[in-house]
C-alpha positions as CSV (number, residue, x, y, z in Angstrom):
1,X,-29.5,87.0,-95.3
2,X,-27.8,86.3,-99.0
3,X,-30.0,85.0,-101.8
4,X,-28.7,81.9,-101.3
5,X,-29.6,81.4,-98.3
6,X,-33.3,81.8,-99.3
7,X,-32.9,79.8,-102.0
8,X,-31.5,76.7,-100.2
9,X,-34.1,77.0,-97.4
10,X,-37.1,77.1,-100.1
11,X,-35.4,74.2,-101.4
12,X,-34.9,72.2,-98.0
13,X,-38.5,70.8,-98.5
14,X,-37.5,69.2,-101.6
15,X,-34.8,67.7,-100.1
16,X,-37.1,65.9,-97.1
17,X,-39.0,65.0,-99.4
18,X,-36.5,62.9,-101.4
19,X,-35.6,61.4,-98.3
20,X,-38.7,60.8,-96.6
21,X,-39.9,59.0,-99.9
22,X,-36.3,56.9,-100.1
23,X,-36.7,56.0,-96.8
24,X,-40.6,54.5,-96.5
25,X,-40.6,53.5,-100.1
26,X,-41.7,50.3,-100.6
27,X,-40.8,49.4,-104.0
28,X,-37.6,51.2,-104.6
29,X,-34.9,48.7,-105.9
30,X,-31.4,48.4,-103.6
31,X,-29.6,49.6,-106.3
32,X,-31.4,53.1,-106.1
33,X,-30.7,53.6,-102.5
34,X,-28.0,56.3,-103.0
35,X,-29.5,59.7,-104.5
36,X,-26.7,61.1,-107.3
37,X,-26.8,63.2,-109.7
38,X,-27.2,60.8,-112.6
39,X,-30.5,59.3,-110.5
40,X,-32.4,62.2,-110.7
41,X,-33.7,62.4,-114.0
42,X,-35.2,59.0,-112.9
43,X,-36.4,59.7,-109.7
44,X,-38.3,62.4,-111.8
45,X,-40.5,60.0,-113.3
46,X,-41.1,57.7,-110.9
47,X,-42.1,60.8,-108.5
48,X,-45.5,61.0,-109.3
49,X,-46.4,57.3,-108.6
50,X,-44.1,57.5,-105.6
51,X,-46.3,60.8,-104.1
52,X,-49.5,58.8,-105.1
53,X,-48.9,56.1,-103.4
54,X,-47.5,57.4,-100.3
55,X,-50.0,59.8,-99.6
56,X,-53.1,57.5,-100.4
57,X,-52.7,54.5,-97.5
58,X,-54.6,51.7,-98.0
59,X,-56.3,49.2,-95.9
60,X,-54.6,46.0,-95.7
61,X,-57.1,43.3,-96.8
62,X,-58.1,41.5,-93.9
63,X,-60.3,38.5,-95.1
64,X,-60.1,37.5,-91.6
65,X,-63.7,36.0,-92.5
66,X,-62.7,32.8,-93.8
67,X,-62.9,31.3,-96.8
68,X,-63.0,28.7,-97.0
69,X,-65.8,30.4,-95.3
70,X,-68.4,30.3,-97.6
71,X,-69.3,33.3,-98.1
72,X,-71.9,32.6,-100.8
73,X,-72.7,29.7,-103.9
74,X,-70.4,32.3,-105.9
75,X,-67.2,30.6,-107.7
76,X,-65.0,29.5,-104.6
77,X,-61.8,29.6,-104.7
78,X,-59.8,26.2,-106.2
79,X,-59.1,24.2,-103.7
80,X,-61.4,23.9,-100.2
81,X,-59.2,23.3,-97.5
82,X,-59.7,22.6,-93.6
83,X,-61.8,26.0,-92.2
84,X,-59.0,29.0,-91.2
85,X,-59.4,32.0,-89.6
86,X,-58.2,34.6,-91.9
87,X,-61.9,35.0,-92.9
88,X,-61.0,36.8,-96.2
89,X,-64.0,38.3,-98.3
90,X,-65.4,40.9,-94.7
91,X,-62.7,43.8,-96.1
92,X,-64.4,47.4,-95.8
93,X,-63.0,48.7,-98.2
94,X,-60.2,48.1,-100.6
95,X,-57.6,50.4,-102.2
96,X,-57.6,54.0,-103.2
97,X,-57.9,54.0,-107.2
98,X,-55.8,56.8,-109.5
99,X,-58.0,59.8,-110.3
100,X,-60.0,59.9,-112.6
101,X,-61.6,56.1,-112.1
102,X,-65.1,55.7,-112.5
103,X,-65.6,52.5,-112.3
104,X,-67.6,50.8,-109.5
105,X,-64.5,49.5,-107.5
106,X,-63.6,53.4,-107.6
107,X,-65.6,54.3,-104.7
108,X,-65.1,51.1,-102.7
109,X,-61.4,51.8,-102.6
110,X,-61.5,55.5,-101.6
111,X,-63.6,54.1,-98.5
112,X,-60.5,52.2,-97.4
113,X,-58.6,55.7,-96.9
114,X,-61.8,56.7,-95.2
115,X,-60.9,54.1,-92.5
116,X,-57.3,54.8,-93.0
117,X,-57.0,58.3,-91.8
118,X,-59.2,57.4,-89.0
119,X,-57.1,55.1,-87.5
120,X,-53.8,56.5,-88.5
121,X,-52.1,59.0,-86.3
122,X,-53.2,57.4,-82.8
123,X,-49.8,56.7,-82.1
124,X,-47.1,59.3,-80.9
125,X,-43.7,59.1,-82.6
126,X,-40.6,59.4,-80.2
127,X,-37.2,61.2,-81.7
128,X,-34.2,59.1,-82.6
129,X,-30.5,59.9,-82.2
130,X,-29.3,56.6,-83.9
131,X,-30.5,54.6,-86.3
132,X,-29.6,51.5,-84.1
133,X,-32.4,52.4,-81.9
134,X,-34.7,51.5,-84.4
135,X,-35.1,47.9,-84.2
136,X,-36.5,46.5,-87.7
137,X,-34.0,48.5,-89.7
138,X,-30.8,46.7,-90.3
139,X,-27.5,47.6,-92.3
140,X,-29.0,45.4,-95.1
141,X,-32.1,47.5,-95.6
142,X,-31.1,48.9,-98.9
143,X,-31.9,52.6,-97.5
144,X,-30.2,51.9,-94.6
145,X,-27.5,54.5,-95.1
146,X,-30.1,57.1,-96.0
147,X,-32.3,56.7,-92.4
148,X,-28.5,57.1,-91.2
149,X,-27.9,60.6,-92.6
150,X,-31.2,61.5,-92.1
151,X,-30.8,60.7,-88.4
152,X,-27.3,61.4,-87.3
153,X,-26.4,64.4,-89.9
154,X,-30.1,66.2,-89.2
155,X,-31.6,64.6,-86.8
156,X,-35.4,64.6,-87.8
157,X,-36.0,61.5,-87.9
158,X,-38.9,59.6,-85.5
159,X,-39.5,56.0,-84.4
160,X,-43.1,54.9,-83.2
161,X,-43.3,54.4,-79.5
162,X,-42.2,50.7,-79.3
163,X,-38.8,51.0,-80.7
164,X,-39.6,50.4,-84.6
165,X,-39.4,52.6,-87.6
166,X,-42.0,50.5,-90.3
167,X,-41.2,51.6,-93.1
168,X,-42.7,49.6,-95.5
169,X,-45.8,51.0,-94.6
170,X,-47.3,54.0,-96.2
171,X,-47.1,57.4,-95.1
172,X,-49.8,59.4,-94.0
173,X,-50.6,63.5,-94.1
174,X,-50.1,64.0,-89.9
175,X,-46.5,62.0,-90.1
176,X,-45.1,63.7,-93.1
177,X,-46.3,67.1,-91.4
178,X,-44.4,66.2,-88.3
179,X,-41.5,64.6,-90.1
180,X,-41.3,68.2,-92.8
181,X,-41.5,70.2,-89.8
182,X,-38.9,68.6,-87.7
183,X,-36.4,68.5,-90.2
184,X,-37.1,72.2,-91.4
185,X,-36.3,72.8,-87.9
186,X,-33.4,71.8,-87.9
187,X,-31.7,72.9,-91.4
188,X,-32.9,76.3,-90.3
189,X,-31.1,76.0,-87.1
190,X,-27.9,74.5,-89.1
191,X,-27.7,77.1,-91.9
192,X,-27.8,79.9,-89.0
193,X,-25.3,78.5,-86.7
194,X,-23.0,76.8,-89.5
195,X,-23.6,78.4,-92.6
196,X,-24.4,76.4,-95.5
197,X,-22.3,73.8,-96.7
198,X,-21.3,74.0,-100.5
199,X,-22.0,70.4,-101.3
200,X,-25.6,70.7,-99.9
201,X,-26.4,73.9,-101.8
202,X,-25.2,72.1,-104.7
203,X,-27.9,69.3,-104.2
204,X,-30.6,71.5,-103.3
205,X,-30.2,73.6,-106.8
206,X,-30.7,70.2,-108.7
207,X,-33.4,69.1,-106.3
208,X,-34.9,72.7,-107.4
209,X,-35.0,71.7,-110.8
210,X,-35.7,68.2,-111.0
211,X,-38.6,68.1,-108.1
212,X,-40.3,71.9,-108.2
213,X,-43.1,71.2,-110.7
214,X,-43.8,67.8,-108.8
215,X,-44.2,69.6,-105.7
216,X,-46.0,72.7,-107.3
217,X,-48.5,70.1,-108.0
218,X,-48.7,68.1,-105.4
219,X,-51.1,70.2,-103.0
220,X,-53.4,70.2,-105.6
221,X,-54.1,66.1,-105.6
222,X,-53.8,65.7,-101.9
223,X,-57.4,68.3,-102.2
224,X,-59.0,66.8,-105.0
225,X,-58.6,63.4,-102.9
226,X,-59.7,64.9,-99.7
227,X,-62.5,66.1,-101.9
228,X,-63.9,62.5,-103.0
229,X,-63.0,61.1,-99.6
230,X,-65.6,63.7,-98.0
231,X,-68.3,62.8,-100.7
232,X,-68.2,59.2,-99.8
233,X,-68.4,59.5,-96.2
234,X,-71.8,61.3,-96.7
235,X,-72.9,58.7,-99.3
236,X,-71.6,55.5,-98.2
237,X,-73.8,52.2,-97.4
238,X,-71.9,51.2,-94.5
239,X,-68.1,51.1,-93.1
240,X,-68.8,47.3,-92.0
241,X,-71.3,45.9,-94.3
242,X,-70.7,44.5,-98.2
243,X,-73.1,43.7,-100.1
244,X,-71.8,40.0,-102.1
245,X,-74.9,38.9,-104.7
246,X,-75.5,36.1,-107.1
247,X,-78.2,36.0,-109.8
248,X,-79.0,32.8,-111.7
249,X,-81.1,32.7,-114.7
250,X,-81.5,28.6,-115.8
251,X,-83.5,27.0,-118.9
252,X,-84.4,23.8,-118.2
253,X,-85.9,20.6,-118.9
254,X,-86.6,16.6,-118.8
255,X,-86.3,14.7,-121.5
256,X,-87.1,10.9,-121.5
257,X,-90.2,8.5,-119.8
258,X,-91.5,9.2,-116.7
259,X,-91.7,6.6,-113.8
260,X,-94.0,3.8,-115.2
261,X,-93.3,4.4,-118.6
262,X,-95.6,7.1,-119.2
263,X,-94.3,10.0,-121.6
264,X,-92.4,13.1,-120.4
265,X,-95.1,15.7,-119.5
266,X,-92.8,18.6,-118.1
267,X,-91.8,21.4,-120.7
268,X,-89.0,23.7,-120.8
269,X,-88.7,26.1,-118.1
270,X,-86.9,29.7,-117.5
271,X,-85.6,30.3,-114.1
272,X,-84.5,32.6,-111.7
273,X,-82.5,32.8,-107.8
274,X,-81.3,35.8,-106.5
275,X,-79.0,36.0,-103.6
276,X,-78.0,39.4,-101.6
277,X,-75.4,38.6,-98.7
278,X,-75.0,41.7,-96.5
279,X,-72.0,40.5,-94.7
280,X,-70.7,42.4,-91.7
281,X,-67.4,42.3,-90.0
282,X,-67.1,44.2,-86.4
283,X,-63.6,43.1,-85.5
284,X,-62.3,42.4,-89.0
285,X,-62.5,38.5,-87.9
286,X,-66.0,38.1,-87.6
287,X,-69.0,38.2,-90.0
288,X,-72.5,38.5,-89.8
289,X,-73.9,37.6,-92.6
290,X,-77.8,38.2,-93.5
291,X,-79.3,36.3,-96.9
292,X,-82.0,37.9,-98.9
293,X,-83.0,35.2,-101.1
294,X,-86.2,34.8,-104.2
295,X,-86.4,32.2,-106.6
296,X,-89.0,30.7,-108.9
297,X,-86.9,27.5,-110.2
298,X,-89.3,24.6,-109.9
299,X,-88.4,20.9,-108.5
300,X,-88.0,18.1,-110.9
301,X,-89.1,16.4,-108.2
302,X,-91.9,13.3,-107.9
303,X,-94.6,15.5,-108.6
304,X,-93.3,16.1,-112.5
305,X,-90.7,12.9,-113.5
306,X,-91.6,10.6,-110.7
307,X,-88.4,10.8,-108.9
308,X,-86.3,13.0,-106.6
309,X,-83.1,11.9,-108.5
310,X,-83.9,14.2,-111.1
311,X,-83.5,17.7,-108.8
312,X,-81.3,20.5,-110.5
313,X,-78.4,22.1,-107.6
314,X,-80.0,25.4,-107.5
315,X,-83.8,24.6,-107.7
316,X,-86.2,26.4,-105.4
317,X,-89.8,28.1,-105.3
318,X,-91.5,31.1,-103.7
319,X,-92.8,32.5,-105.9
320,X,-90.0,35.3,-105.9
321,X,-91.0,36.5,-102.7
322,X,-87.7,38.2,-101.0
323,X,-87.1,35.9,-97.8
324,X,-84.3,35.8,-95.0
325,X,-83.0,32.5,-96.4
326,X,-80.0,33.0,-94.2
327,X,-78.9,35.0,-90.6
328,X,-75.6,33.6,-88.8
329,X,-73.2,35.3,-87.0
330,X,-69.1,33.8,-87.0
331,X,-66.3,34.2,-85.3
332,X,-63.0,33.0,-83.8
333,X,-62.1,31.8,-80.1
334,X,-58.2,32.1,-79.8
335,X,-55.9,31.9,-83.5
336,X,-57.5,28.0,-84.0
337,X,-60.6,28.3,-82.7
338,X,-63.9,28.9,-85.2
339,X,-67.8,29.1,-84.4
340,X,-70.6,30.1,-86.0
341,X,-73.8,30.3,-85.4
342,X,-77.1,29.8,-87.2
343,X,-80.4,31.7,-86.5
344,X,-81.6,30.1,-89.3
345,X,-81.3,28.3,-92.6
346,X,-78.2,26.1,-90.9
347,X,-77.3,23.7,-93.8
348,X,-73.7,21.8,-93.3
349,X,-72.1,22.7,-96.8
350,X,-72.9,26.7,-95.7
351,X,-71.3,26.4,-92.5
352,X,-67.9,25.9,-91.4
353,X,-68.2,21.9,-92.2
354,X,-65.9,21.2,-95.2
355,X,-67.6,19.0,-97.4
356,X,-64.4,18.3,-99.6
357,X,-65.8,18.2,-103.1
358,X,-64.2,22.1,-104.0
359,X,-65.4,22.0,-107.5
360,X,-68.6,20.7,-107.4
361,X,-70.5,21.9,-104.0
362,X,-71.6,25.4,-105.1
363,X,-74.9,25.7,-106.3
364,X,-73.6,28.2,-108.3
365,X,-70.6,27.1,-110.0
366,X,-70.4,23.8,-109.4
367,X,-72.7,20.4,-110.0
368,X,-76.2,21.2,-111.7
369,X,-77.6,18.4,-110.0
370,X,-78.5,18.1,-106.6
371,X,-77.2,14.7,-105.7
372,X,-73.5,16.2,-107.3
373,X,-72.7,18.9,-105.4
374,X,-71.8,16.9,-101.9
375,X,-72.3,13.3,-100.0
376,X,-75.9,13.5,-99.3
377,X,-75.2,12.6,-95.5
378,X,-74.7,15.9,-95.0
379,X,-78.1,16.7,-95.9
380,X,-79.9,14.6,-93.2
381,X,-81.1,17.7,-91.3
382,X,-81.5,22.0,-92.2
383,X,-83.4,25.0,-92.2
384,X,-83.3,26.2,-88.5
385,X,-80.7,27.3,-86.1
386,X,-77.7,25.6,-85.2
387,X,-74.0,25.9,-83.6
388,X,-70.9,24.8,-85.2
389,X,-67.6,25.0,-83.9
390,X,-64.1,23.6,-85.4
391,X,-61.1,23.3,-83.7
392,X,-57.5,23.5,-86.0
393,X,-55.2,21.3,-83.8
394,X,-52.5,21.9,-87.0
395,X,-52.0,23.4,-90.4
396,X,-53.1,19.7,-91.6
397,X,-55.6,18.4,-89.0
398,X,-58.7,19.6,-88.3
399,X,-61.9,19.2,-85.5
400,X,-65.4,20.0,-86.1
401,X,-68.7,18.8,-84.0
402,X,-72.1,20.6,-84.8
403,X,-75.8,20.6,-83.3
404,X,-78.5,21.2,-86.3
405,X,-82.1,21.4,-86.1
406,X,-84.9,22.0,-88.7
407,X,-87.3,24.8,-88.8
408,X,-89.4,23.6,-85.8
409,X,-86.2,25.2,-83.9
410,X,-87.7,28.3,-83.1
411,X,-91.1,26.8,-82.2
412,X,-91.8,26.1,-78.7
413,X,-94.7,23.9,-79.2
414,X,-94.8,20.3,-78.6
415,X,-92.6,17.9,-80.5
416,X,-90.5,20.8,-81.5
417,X,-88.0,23.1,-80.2
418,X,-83.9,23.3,-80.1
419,X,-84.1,20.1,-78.2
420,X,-87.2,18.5,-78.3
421,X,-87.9,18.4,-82.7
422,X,-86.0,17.0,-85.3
423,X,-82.1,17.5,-85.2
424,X,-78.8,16.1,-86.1
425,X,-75.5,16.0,-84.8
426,X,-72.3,15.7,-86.5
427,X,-68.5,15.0,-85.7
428,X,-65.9,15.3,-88.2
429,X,-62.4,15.0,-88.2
430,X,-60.5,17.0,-92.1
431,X,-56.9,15.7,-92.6
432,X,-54.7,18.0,-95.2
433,X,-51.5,16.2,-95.1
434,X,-50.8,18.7,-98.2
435,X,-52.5,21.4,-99.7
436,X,-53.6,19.6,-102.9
437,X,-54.8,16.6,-100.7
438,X,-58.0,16.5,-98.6
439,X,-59.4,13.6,-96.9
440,X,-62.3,13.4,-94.1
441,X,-64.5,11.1,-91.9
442,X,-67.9,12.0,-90.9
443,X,-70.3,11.1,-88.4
444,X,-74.1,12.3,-87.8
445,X,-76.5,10.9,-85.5
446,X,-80.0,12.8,-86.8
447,X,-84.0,11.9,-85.5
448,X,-87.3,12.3,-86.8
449,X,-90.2,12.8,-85.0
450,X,-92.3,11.4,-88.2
451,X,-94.7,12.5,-90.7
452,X,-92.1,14.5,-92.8
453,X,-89.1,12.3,-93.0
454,X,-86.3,12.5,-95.5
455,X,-83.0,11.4,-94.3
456,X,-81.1,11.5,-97.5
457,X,-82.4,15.3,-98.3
458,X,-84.2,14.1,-101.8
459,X,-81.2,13.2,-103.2
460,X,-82.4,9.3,-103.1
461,X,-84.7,7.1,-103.8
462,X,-88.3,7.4,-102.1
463,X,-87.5,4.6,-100.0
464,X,-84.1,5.9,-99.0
465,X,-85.8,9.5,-97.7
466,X,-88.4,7.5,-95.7
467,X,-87.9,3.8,-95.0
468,X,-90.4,3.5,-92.8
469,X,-93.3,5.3,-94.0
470,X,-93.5,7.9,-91.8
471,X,-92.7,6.4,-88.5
472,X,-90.4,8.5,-85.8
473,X,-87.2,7.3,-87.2
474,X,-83.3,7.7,-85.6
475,X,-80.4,7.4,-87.9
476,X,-76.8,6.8,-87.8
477,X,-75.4,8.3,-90.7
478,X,-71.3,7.6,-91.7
479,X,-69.5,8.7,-94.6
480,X,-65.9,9.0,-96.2
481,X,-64.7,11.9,-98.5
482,X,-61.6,12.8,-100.5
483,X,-60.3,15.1,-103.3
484,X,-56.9,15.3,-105.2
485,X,-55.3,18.0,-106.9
486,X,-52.2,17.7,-109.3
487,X,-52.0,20.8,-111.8
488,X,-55.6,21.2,-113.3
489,X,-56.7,18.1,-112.4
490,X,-59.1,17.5,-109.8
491,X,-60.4,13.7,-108.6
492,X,-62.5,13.3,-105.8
493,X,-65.8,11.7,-104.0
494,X,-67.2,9.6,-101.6
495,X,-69.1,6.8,-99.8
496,X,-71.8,7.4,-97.2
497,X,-73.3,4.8,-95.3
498,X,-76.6,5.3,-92.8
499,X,-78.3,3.2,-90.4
500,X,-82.0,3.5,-89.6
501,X,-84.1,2.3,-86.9
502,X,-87.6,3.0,-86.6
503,X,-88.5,4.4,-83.1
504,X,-91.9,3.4,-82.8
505,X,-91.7,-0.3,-83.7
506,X,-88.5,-2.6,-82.2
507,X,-87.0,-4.7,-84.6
508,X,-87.5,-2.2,-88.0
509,X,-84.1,-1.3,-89.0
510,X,-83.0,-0.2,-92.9
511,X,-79.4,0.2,-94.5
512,X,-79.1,2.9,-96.8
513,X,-76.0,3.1,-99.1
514,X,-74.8,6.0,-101.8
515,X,-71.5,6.6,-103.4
516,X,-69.9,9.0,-106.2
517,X,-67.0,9.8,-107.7
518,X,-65.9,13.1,-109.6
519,X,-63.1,14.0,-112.2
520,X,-62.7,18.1,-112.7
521,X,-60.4,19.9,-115.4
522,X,-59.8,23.3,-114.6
523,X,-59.1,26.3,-116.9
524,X,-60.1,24.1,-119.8
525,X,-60.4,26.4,-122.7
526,X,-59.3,29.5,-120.5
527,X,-58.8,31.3,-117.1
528,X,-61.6,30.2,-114.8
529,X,-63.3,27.8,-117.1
530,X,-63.9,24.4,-115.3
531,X,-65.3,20.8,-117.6
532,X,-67.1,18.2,-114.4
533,X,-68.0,15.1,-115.0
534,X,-69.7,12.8,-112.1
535,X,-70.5,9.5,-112.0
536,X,-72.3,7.6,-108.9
537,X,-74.8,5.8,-107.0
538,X,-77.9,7.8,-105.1
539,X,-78.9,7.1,-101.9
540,X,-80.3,2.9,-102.4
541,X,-82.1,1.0,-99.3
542,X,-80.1,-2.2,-99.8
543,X,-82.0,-3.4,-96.5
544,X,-85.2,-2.9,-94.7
545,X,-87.1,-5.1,-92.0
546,X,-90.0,-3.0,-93.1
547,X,-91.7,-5.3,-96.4
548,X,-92.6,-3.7,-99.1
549,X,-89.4,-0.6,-98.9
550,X,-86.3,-2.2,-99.7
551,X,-84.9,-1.0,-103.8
552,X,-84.1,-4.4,-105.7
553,X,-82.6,-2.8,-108.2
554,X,-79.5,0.1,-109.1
555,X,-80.0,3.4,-110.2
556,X,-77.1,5.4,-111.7
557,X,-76.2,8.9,-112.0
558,X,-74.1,10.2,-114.9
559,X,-73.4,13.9,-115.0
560,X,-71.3,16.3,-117.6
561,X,-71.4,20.4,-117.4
562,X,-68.8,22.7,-118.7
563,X,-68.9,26.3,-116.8
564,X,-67.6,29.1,-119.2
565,X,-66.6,32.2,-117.5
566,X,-67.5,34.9,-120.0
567,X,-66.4,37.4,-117.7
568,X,-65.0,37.5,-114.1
569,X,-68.7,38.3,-113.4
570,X,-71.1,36.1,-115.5
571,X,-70.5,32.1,-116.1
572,X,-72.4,30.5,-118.3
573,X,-72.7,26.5,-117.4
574,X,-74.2,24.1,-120.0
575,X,-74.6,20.4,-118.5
576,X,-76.8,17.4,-118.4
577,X,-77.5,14.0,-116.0
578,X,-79.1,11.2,-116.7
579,X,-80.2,8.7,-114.5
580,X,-80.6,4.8,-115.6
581,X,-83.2,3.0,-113.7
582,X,-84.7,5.9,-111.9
583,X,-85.8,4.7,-108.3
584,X,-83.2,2.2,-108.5
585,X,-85.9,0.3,-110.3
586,X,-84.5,-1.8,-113.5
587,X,-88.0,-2.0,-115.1
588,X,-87.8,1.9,-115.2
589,X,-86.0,3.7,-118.3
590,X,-83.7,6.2,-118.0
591,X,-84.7,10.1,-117.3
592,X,-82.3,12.8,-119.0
593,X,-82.1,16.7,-117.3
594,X,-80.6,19.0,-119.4
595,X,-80.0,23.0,-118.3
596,X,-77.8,26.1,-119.2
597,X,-77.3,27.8,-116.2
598,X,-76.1,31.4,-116.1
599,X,-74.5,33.2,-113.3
600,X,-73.6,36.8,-112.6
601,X,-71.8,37.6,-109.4
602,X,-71.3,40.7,-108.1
C-alpha cells in the first residue's frame, strides 16, 4: 500500500474529528457550517476551546429546589414570586473550570463531570442511513449539510435510541470512541475497495497541517482531567449535599429614653449569627435541608428599652451554642404541586408561604428591624413541626394552606402535642398577574393554651402580644399584601388585621391592627446595592373588653438602611428605626436603634 495511502488513513482521524466537532457544536455560527480551505486557519484557533468544551460535559443546573424556595436569609433574588418548582440552588455540582483554576468553585465544577460520566453512556446509539431519520435535525440546522455527508457519503453516523440526534449537547469519551471507530471503519473499507479520491486526499493533507499539533496534544488534557476528576471523587464532601452559610457580625445600639422616661441604659454591642445549610437533593427536585445555627445577638427587647418594638431582624441568643435551628424536607407532587415539611423550626417566611415583601424579609439582606421584614400575622405561631403544601393552578395564581405548631409539637404530654398545644393554620391565595406585580390575601386561625402568649411575634405592643393577660386565647388573624416593581423601583406593604377572643372567659374579645408600607431602590450606587426605607404602624390593640389592655395612643415606626455589597460575598448594611411613642403610648418619647450589619455568604 503507497505512501499515500498511509498518509490519508493517519489523517482520517483528523477529518472525524472536524466533523464530529461541526456537527455537536453548540456555538458555531451558520455562517461557519461549510469547512473550506480559507476556514481553516480559523478553525485552528478556535480548536482548543472547541476540544475543551466538548470533552468536559457539564451538569445542567437543575435548581429544581425552588427559589423562591428560600434556601437561606442570604441575598434572594429581586423579585419573590408565587413558589415554583424548579427548586434552583440543590445543583451537585456545577461546571468543569479550564486547567489550571484554583479557586474554590474549581473543585465544585470538576464534581459535575463526576456525575456526568456516570450517567452518560447508559443509552445505546442505533446507526442511521439518512439524516431524515433523525428527527430534531432539520434542513435549517446550520450543520445540516455536514450530518448529511457524514451520514450518506460515510455512513458513521449514530442516532440515540428514540429517533433523535441532540446535538447541542456535549460529547462524551464512550460516544466519540464509538463515533471515531465507526467512521475509521468505514474510510478503511472505502480507500480498499474504491481507492482514494483526489479531492479527499487533498483535504486530509491540510487537515494534517492545520489540526496535528491540536491532536498531538489532545490525549494529554483528556489525562490530566481524568486525573483531578479521580482526586475529587476520593475527597469529596458529598454528591448530594451543599453546604450554603451565612455569617453576620452587627454593632449595635439604642439611643434615646427608655419607657417612663428613664435614661438609655443599654450600651453598644458586637454581634454574631452563623448559619450552615446542608441542603440535600435526591431527585434533583427535592431538598432536605438541615440548619446549624449560633448566635449571641441580644434582644432589644422589654427587658433593656421597655419595648418589643425595638427588636433588630437578626437578633438571637445562645450563647453560641451550635443548634439544629432548622430540619425540613421538600418536594413536588406532579409539575404544580409543592410540600414541605417541617421537623422543626417551621416559621412561615422559611417555608413555601410567600410573604411578598422581596426586599425586605431576609434577615440577612433585607429590613434590620424585626417588625420590617414581613406582616407580623405571619408570625402568630413557630418553632416546631409543620406541613405546608401550595398548589400552582397558573403561571399567575397560586394556593397554599399550612398546619404550624410551636415547640410543644414533639411533646406528648398534656396540653401539648401536634394536635392538642398551640398551633395555627393558614390559607392563602398569591396572584401575579405579571412578573413585576404581586398581590396576596391571607388567613390564619392560631390558639393558645395560655401562660406564654404572643400573637403578634414581639413585633407589637405588650398589649397586642397578650390581650388578655395570659388567658387561653383563639385568634383570627387576616391580612393583605402587595409589592410593585417598575425598573429599580420597588413599592410594597401591607395591612393585617386579628381578632382575639379569650377562651376561658365569654364576652373578652380584642382587635388588634398593624400596617406598613416600604419604598426600595435597587442598585443604588452599584450592582447589588439596595437603599430601604419603611414607614408603618406596629401591631396596636384598638379594642379590648378586657380593662386596663387596650393602647390609647399610636406608635410609629420609621426605618432607613442602605446595604452595600462590597463583594458578591460580604454586604455591609448601615441603618436605623426609630420609633415615636413606643407602646403606642404618647406620653412616651421616642427610642432610636442604630446598627451596621455585615454579612458574608458563602
Amino acid at each position: 500500500m503507497s505512501n499515500l495511502f498511509w498518509k490519508a488513513l493517519k489523517a482520517s482521524p483528523v477529518l472525524l474529528v472536524a466533523s464530529l466537532f461541526v456537527a455537536s457544536g453548540t456555538s458555531a455560527a451558520e455562517s461557519n457550517s461549510h469547512l473550506t480551505t480559507a476556514g481553516l486557519s480559523k478553525a485552528t484557533m478556535n480548536l482548543d476551546a472547541e476540544l475543551t468544551a466538548s470533552i468536559s460535559p457539564t451538569l445542567n443546573d437543575d435548581e429544581t429546589l425552588s427559589e423562591p424556595i428560600r434556601a437561606t436569609d442570604t441575598p434572594q433574588p429581586a423579585v419573590t414570586v408565587s413558589p415554583t418548582f424548579e427548586l434552583a440552588d440543590s445543583t451537585f455540582p456545577g461546571p468543569v473550570p479550564a486547567a489550571g483554576d484554583t479557586s474554590v468553585n474549581s473543585n465544585q465544577e470538576i464534581l459535575q463531570q463526576i456525575q456526568r460520566y456516570g450517567n452518560e453512556g447508559n443509552e445505546s446509539l442505533d446507526q442511521v442511513t439518512s439524516v431524515g431519520q433523525l428527527r430534531d435535525v432539520s434542513p435549517g440546522d446550520w450543520a445540516y449539510e455536514a450530518l448529511r455527508s457524514l451520514v450518506e457519503r460515510y455512513g458513521c453516523i449514530a442516532g440515540y435510541p428514540d429517533g433523535t440526534y441532540r446535538g447541542n449537547r456535549a460529547l462524551t469519551r464512550y460516544e466519540f470512541a464509538a463515533g471515531l471507530n465507526s467512521c475509521l471503519q468505514q474510510i478503511e473499507r472505502l480507500l480498499i475497495d474504491d481507492g482514494p479520491d483526489g479531492r479527499d486526499l487533498e483535504t486530509l493533507r491540510r487537515l494534517i497541517q492545520e489540526f496535528e499539533a491540536e491532536l498531538a496534544t489532545l490525549g494529554a488534557r483528556v489525562d490530566n482531567l481524568e486525573g483531578r476528576v479521580a482526586f475529587l471523587e476520593d475527597n469529596q464532601f458529598s454528591t448530594t449535599t451543599k453546604l450554603r452559610g451565612e455569617v453576620i457580625f452587627a454593632l449595635a445600639d439604642t439611643f434615646g429614653d427608655s419607657i417612663g422616661g428613664g435614661d438609655d441604659d443599654t450600651n453598644v454591642i458586637l454581634g454574631d449569627r452563623v448559619r450552615l445549610n446542608f441542603e440535600t437533593s435526591f431527585t434533583g427536585r427535592d431538598r432536605l435541608r438541615t440548619r446549624l445555627e449560633a448566635a449571641n445577638i441580644a434582644s432589644f427587647n422589654t427587658g433593656l428599652t421597655g419595648t418589643n418594638m425595638t427588636r433588630l431582624a437578626f437578633d438571637g441568643d445562645n450563647d453560641n451554642d451550635v443548634e439544629i435551628d432548622e430540619l425540613w424536607y421538600r418536594f413536588p407532587i406532579g409539575e404544580k404541586f409543592l410540600v414541605q415539611i417541617d421537623a422543626t423550626g417551621a416559621e412561615y417566611q422559611d417555608t413555601i408561604i410567600n410573604v411578598v415583601n422581596p426586599y425586605f424579609d431576609s434577615s440577612g439582606s433585607g429590613s434590620i428591624s424585626r417588625f420590617g421584614r414581613f406582616n407580623p400575622i405571619y408570625r402568630v405561631e413557630s418553632g416546631g413541626p409543620g406541613i405546608t403544601a401550595t398548589f400552582n393552578v397558573s403561571d399567575a395564581l397560586s394556593i397554599s394552606a399550612s398546619y404550624v405548631v410551636d415547640g410543644g409539637g414533639s411533646d406528648p404530654s398534656e396540653k401539648n402535642g401536634l394536635f392538642n398545644g398551640n398551633y395555627a393554620a393558614l390559607g392563602q391565595i398569591v396572584f401575579n398577574p405579571t412578573e413585576n406585580i404581586s398581590l396576596a390575601a391571607t388567613y390564619i386561625n392560631s390558639f393558645y393554651n395560655g401562660d406564654e402568649v404572643n400573637i403578634t411575634g414581639s413585633t407589637g405592643s405588650g398589649f397586642a402580644s397578650d390581650p388578655f393577660e395570659g388567658l387561653a386565647t383563639s385568634v383570627d388573624s387576616y391580612g393583605l399584601q402587595a409589592n410593585v416593581t417598575f425598573g429599580r423601583f420597588s413599592v410594597g406593604g401591607w395591612a393585617g388585621y386579628q381578632e382575639a377572643e379569650a377562651e376561658a372567659t365569654e364576652g373578652f374579645d380584642a382587635d388588634i391592627w398593624n400596617w406598613a408600607v416600604n419604598l426600595a431602590l435597587l442598585d443604588l450606587g452599584g450592582e447589588g446595592n439596595k437603599l430601604g426605607v419603611l414607614f408603618g404602624m406596629p401591631p396596636k390593640v384598638t379594642n379590648n373588653d378586657l380593662s386596663g389592655r387596650e393602647n390609647n395612643g399610636t406608635s410609629y415606626h420609621l426605618e432607613a438602611f442602605y446595604r452595600y455589597e462590597l463583594t458578591d460575598n460580604i454586604a455591609i448594611t448601615p441603618g436605623a428605626f426609630v420609633i415615636f411613642n413606643p407602646e403606642h403610648n404618647d406620653d412616651n418619647n421616642e427610642i432610636w436603634v442604630g446598627t451596621i450589619r455585615t454579612t458574608f455568604t458563602f
